[in-house]
VOGU-3710 file (C-alpha; in Angstrom, 3 decimals, decimal comma):
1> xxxxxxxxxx> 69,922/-134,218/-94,553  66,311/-132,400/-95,154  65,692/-129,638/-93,070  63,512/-130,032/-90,289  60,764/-127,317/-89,282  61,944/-125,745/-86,056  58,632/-124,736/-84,636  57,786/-124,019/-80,895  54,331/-124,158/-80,102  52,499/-123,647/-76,942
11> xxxxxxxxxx> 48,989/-124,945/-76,494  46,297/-124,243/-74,784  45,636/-125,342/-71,692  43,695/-124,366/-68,977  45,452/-125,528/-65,442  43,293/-127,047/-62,901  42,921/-125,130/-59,584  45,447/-127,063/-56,955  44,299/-127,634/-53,413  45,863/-126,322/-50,961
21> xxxxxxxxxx> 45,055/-127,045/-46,741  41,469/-128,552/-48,899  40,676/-125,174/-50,413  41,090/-124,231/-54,006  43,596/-121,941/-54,937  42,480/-118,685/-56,885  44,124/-119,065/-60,849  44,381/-115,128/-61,876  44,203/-115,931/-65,119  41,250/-118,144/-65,423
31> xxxxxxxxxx> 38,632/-114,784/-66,331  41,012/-113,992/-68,895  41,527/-117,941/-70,229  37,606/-118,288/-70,486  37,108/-115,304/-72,413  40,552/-115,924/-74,876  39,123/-119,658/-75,029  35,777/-118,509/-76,258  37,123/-116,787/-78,957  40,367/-117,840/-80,465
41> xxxxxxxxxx> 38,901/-121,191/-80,478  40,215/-121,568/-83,774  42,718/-118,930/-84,201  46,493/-119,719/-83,909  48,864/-117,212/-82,440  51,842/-116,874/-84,906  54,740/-114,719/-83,297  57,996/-113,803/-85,941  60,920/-112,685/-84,902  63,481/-110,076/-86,336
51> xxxxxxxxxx> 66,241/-109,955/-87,694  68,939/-111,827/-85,947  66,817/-113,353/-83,323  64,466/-116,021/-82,596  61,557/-117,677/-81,088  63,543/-117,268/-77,831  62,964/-113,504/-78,191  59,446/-114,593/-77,582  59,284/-116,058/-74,045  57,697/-113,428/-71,609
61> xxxxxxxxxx> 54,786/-112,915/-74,698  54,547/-116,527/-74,771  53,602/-117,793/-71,585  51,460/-114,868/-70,841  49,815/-115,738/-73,937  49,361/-118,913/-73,102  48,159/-118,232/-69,442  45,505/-116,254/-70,846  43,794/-118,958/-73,064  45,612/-118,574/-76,279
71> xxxxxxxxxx> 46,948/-121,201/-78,617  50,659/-119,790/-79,659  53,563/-120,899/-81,920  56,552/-119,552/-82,076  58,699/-119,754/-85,109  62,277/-120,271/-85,581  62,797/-118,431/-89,774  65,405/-120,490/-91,005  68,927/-120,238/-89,774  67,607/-118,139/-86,593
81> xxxxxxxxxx> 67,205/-119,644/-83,523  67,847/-123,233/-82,982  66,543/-124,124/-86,620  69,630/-126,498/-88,104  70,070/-124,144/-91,220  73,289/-122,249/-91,227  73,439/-118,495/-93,190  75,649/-119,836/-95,808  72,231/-122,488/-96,715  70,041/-119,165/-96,866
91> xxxxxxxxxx> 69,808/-118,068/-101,284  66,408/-115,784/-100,861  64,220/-114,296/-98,631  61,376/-117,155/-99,553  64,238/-119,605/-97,899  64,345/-117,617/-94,922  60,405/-117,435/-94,768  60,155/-121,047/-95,503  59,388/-122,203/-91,558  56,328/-119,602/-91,350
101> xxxxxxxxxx> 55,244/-120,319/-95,276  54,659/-123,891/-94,317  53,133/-123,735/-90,887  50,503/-121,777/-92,867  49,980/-124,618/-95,598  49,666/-127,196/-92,851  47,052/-125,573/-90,785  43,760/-127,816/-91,244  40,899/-126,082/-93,204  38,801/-123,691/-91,203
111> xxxxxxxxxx> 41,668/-122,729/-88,569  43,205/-119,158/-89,447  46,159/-117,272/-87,971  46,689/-114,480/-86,230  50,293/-113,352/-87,665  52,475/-110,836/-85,017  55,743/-109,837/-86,901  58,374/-108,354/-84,956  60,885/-105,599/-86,516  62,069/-107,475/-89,968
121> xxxxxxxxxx> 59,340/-110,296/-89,115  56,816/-107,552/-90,714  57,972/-108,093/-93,783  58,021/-111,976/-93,019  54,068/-111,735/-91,812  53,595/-109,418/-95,319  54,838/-112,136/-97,896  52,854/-114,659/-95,960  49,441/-112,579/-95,600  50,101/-112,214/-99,508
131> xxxxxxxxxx> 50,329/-116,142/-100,260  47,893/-117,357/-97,947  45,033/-114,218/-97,098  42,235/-116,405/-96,118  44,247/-118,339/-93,453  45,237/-114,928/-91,791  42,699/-113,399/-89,878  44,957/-110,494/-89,168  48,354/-109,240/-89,041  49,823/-107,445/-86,298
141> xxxxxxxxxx> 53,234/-105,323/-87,144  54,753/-103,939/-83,892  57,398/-101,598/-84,467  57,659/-103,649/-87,619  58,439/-102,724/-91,287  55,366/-102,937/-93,033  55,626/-102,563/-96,415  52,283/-101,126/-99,015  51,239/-102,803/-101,770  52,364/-100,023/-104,725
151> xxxxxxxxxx> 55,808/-100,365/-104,258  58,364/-102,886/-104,410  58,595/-104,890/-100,571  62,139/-103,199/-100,069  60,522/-99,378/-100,618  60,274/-99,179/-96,467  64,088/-99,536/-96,204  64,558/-96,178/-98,699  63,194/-94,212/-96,711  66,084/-93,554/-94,580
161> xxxxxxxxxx> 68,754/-95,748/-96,632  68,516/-98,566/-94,497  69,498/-100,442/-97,736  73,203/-98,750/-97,334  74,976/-101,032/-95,037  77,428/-97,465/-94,746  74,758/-95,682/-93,078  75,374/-94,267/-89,716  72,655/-95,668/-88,247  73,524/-99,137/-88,662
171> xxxxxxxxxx> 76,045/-98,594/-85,490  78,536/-101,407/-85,171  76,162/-104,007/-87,063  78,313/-106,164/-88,849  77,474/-106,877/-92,726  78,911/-109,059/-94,845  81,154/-111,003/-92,122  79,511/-114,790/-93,088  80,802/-116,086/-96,704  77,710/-116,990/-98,966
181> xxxxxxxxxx> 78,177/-117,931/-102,406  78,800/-115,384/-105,246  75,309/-113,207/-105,332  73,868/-114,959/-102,169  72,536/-111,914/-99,954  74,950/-109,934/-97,513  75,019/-111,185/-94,105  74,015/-109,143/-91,022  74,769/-108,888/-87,514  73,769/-106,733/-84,914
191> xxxxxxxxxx> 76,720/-105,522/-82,482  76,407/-104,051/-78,987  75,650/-100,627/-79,312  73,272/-101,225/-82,156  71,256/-104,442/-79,367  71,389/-101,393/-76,793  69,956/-99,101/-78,628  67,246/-101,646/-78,888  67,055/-103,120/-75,354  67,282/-99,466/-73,807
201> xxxxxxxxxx> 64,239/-99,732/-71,525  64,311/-103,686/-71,377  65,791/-105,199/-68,427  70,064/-106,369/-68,543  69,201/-109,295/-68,092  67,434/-109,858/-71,426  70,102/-107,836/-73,693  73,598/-110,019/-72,084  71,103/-113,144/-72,594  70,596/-112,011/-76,217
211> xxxxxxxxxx> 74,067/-111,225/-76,957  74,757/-114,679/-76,590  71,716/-116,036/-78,882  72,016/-113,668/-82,401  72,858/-115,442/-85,652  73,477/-113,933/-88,869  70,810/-113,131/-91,332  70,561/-110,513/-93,748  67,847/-107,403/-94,494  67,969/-109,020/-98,459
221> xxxxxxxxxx> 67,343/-105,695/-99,446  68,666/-106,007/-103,134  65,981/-108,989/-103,838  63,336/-107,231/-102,081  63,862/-103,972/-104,238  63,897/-105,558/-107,171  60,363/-107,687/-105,929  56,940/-106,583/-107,384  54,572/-104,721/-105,289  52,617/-107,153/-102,892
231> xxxxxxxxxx> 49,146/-107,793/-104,366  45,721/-105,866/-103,760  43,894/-109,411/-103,968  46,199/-110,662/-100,794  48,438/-108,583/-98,926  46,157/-105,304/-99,089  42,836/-107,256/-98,495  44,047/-108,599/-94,935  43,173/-106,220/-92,009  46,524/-105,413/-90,037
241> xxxxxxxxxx> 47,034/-103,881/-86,880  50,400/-101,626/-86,374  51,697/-101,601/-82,491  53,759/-98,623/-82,147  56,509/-98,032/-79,542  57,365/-94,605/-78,564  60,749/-95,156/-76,811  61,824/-97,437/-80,151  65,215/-95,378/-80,500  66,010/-97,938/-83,212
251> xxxxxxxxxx> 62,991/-98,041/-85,440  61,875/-94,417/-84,541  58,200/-93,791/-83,846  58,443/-90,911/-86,820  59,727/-93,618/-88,854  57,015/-95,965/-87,848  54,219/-93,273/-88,331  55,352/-92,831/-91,817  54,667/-96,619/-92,721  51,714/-96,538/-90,897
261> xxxxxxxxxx> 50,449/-93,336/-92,838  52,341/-94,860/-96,473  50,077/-98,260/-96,087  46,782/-96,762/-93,765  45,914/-99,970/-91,296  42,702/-101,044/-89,603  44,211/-100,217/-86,292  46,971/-98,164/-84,404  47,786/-99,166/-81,037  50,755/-97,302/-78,850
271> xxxxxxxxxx> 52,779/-98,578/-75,963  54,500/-95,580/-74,886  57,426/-97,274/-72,389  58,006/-99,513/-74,843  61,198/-99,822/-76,384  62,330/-101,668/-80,067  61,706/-104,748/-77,570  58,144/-104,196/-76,336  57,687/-108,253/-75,717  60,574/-107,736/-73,155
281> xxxxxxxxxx> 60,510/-104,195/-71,992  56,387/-104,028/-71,584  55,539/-107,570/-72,141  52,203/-107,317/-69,981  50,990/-104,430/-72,328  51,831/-105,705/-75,021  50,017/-109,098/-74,245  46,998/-107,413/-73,201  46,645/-105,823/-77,066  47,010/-108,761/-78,827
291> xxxxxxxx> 44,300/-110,103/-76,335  42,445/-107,714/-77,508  43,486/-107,965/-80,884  42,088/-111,657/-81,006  38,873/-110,816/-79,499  38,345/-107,995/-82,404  39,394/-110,132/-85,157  38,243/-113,745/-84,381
//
């Protein structure tokens, strides 16, 4: 059976003012609607997850997104989410990208995207800003890896061995635990301690939600080692925007000012509350940047 796209998109739509006892009730986001409307017009909001999550990750960004104006998708990679793939279908990182790779292709000529990766999704939003540069009008990493374009993709995981599945600070992640076929890539999944290190300042609620949603996927870190450098004429031509979270006490904010000073970016925005989770832990923030992120880059 072919594999369907699993794609969640959100429109936009400005709600019409209800009446209430015959007198209009106030909208508080219509100021902020008009102005997104007037200038993402023809911009698409393109939200990635990380690694073992999914466009469900997504939901408090989403609708304030969306309640401001903005036309947002979504994505389910493949085998994440509710996409029908299982881990044991997954043979390359381009398999796992395949979801975002193709919403790209299909957008109609003169509409461009505004790519937000998440965590792993940086990478994700890095191969895609690489095939397709002049349908991305910008790509946003927050507390993302974000690889340069002299080194092989993988390079941001040497830094502090996160290629070593031994490392200590891999917690009680789980590698390896889903069968693939001989020299399919290593499975991954995150375990509790490692999900509360990265919900720390987000509310219970999310993390016990979350626990139940993760799926395997892996970091493919032997393919992307062994992948050439992303291009100058793609990948480093696209303007990028890096969202840094101080509180991140997975992805460390030392770790994530070392990509940010490895591969210099147009833009460095910080959310200091902000946990590894910032579209959960500050999600009115963090939807305010990317607001403002639009607006810049439209």
């Amino acid at each position: 059976m072919k594999n369907k796209l699993s794609t969640r998109s959100f429109t936009n739509r400005n709600p019409q003012p209800s009446q209430v006892s015959g007198r209009p009730k106030q909208n508080r986001f219509k100021a902020m609607a008009d102005d997104a409307a007037s200038n993402s017009t023809n911009l698409h909001i393109v939200l990635v997850h990380g690694a073992c999550h999914g466009a469900w990750s997504w939901h408090k960004l989403t609708t304030l997104l969306r309640s401001a104006g903005h036309r947002v998708a979504a994505l389910d990679l493949a085998a994440s989410g509710i996409d029908e793939r299982r881990f044991v279908d997954i043979r390359s990182f381009t398999d796992y990208n395949r979801p975002l790779l193709d919403f790209l292709e299909s957008l109609p000529s003169g509409e461009r995207a505004v790519l937000v990766g998440h965590s792993l999704g940086g990478i994700n939003i890095s191969f895609a800003m690489d095939k397709f540069p002049a349908k991305v009008a910008v790509g946003v990493f927050i507390t993302a890896f974000m690889p340069d374009s002299d080194h092989p993709p993988g390079h941001v995981y040497k830094r502090h061995n996160l290629d070593d599945p031994s490392n200590p600070f891999w917690l009680d992640t789980q590698f390896g635990s889903v069968r693939n076929e001989e020299n399919g890539p290593v499975s991954m999944l995150f375990g509790p301690n490692m999900m509360a290190n990265f919900y720390d300042h987000s509310p219970v609620q999310d993390l016990t939600l979350a626990m139940t949603l993760l799926r395997p996927i892996s970091m493919f870190a032997d393919e992307l080692l062994a992948s050439p450098p992303l291009s100058k004429s793609g990948y480093a031509s696209t303007a990028k925007v890096y969202i840094k979270c101080e509180k991140d006490i997975g992805l460390l904010a030392t770790y994530q000012q070392w990509m940010i000073e490895n591969n210099p970016v147009n833009e460095v925005k910080v959310i200091e509350e902000a946990d590894h989770m910032p579209m959960l832990s500050t999600p009115e923030e963090l939807s305010r940047i990317i607001s403002e992120i639009v607006k810049t880059y439209a």
